[in-house]
C-alpha positions as CSV (number, residue, x, y, z in Angstrom):
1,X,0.0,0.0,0.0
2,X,3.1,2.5,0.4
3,X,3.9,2.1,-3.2
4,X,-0.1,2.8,-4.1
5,X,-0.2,6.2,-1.8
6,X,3.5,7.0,-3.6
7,X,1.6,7.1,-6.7
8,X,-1.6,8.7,-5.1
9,X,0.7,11.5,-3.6
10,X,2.3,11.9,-7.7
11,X,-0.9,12.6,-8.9
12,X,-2.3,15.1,-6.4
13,X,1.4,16.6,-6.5
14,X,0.2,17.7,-10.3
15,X,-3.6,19.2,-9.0
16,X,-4.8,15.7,-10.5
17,X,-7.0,13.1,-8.6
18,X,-7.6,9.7,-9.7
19,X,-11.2,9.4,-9.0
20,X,-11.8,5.8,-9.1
21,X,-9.3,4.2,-6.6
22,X,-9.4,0.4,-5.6
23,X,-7.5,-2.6,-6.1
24,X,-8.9,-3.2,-9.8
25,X,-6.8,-0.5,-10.5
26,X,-3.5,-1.1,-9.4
27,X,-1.7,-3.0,-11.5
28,X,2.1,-4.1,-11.4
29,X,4.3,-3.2,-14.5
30,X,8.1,-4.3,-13.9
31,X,9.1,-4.0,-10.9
32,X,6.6,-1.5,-9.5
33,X,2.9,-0.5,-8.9
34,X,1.2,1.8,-11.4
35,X,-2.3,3.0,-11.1
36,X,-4.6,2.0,-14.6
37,X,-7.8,3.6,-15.7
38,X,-8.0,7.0,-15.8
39,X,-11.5,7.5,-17.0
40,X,-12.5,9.0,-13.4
41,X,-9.6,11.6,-13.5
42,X,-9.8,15.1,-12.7
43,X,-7.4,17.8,-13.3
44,X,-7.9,20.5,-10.0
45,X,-5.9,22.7,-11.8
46,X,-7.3,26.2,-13.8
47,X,-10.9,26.1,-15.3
48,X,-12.6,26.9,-12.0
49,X,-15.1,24.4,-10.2
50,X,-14.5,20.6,-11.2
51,X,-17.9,18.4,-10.4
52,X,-17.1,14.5,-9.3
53,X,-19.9,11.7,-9.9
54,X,-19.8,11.0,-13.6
55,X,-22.2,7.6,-13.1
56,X,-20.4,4.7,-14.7
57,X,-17.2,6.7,-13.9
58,X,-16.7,6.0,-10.1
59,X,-17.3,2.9,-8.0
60,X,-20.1,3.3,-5.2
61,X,-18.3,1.0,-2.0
62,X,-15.1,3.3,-2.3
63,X,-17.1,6.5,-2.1
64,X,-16.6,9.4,0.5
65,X,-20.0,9.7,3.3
66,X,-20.3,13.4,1.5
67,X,-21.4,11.6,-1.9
68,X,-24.3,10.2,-0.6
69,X,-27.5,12.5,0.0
70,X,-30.5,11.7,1.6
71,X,-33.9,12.7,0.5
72,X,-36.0,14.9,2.4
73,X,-39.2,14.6,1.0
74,X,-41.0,13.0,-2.0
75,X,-40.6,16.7,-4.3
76,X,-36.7,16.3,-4.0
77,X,-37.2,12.2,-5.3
78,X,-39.4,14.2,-8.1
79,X,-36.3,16.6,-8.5
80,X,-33.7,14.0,-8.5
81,X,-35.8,12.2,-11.1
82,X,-36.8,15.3,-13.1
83,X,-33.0,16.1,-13.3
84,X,-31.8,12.4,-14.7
85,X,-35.0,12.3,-17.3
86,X,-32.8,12.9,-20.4
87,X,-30.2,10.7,-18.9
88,X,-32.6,8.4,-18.7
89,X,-33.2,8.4,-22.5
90,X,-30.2,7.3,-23.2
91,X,-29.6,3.4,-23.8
92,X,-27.1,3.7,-21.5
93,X,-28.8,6.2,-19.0
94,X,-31.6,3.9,-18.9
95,X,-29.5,0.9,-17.7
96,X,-27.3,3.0,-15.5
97,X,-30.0,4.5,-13.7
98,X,-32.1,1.5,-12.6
99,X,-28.8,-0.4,-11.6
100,X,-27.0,2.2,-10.3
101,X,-28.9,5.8,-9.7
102,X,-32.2,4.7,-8.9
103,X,-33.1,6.5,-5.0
104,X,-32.9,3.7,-2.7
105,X,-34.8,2.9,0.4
106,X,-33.0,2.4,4.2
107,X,-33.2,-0.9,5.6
108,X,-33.1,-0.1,9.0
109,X,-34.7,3.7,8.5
110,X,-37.8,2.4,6.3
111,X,-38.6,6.0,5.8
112,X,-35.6,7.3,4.3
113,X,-34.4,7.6,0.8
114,X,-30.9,7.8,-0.7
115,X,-29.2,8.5,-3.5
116,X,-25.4,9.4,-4.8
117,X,-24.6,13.0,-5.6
118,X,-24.7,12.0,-9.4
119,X,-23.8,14.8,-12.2
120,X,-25.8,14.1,-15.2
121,X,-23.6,13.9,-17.9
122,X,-26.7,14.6,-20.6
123,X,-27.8,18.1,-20.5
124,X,-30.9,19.0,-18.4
125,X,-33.3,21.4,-17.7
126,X,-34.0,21.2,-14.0
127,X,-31.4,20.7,-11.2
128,X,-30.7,18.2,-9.3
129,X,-31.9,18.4,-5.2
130,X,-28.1,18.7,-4.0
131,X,-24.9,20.6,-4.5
132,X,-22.9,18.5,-6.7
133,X,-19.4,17.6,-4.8
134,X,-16.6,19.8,-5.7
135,X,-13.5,16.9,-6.7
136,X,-10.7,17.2,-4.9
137,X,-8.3,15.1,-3.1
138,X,-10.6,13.9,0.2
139,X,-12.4,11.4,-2.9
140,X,-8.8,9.5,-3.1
141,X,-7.9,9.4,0.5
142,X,-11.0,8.4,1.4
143,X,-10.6,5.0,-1.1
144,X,-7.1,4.6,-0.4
145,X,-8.2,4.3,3.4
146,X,-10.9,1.6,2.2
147,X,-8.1,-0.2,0.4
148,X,-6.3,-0.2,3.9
149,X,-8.7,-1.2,6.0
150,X,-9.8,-3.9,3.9
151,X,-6.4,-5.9,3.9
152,X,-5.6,-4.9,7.6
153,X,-9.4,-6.5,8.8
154,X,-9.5,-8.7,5.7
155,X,-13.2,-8.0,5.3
156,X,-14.8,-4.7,3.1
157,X,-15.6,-1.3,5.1
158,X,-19.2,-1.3,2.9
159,X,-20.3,-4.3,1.6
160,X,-19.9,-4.3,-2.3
161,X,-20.1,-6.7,-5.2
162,X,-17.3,-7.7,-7.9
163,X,-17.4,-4.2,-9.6
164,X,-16.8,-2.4,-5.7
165,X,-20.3,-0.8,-6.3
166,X,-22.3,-0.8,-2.8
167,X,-24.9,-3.8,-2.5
168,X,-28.1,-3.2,-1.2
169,X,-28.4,-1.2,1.9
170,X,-24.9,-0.3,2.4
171,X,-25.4,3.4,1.0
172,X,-27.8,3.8,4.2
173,X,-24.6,3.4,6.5
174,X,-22.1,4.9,4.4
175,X,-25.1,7.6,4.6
176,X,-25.1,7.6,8.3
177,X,-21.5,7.1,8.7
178,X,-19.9,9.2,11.4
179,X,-16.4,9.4,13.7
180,X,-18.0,7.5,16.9
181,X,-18.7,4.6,13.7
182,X,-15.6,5.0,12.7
183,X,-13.6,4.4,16.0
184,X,-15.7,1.5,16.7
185,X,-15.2,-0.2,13.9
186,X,-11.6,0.6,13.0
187,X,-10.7,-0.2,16.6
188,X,-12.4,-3.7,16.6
189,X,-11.3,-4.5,13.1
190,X,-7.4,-3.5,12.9
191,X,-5.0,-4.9,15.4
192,X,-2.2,-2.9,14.2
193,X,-2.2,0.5,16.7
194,X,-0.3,3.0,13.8
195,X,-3.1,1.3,11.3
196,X,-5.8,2.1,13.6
197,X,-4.2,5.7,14.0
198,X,-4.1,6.2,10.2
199,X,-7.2,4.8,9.7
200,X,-8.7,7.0,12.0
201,X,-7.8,9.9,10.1
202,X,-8.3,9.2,6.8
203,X,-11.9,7.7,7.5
204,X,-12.8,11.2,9.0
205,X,-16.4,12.0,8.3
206,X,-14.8,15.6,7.9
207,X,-13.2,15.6,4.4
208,X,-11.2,18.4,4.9
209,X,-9.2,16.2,7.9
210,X,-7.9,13.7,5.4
211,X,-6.3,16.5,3.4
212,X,-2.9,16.9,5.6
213,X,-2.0,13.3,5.9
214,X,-0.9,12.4,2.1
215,X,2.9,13.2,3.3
216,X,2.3,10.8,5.9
């Protein structure tokens, strides 16, 4: 993992973040590690605002807490549905959508809905019920933590399938996911003491308190 947060720490050294982190993705050429796919990437750098949460571009069980939104009434499912319609009529909107972007219910909240902070790739006429999330480098370090966590308690923070997109009901906890979750967990799952310190950081609900800790 030292070699994969080497080449994290290249990229954001050039205002460039990889977007789609996980262990798909890492790939060994020679003698050392080299991240592959950069269909996710986004250059920081000039332009002004960059928007992450191209769908099909990102992998839902390596996602930060701050991508996920949840619904406060049935006009904002309307909205969020309004704002994906010419998505939607799109071959690949169509499938994308009701695999992927369709609001999902809570499990253990019944009356709660969820959904990612998506950016509609297809032009649309209404706006969608959230801010879209600003990229930056919190979207890497939060993956590269997943990554960590999942060799040092050998188990997946949130559930996912083959692809690392969230199965069913996970998006309610990465939803609800906060630093008294956190400690728990990381404490119970990791044995190693600087792991459990590192972890502790970079799994900060807070996403500007993962930004320091790349040097480290």
């Amino acid at each position: 993992m030292f070699e994969v947060a080497v080449c994290l720490r290249h990229f954001h050294n050039r205002h460039l973040i990889h977007g789609d982190l996980k262990m798909l993705n890492v790939v060994r050429f020679q003698d050392r590690l080299r991240l592959v796919d950069m269909d996710s990437s986004i250059i920081l750098k000039g332009g002004g605002a960059k928007h992450f949460g191209v769908p099909g571009n990102f992998s839902s069980g390596l996602i930060p807490p701050e991508m996920i939104y949840t619904f406060r009434d049935d006009d904002e499912v309307r909205a969020y549905e309004d704002y994906f319609e010419s998505f939607r009529g799109t071959d690949e909107g169509k499938e994308l959508y009701e695999a992927f972007l369709k609001p999902q219910k809570g499990e253990l909240h019944e009356d709660k809905k969820y959904c990612f902070k998506a950016l509609n790739p297809v032009k649309s006429v209404s706006a969608p019920p959230y801010a879209l999330l600003e990229a930056s480098e919190a979207v890497d370090m939060w993956a590269l933590a997943c990554m960590i966590y999942n060799i040092c308690a050998s188990c997946q923070l949130f559930l996912a399938d083959c692809d690392d997109n969230l199965c069913p009901g996970a998006i309610e906890r990465l939803a609800t996911w906060d630093d008294a979750t956190k400690e728990k967990l990381v404490i119970s799952s990791v044995a190693d003491p600087f792991a459990q310190d590192l972890l502790c950081v970079m799994l900060s609900k807070n996403e500007e308190d993962r930004f320091p800790h790349m040097e480290a």
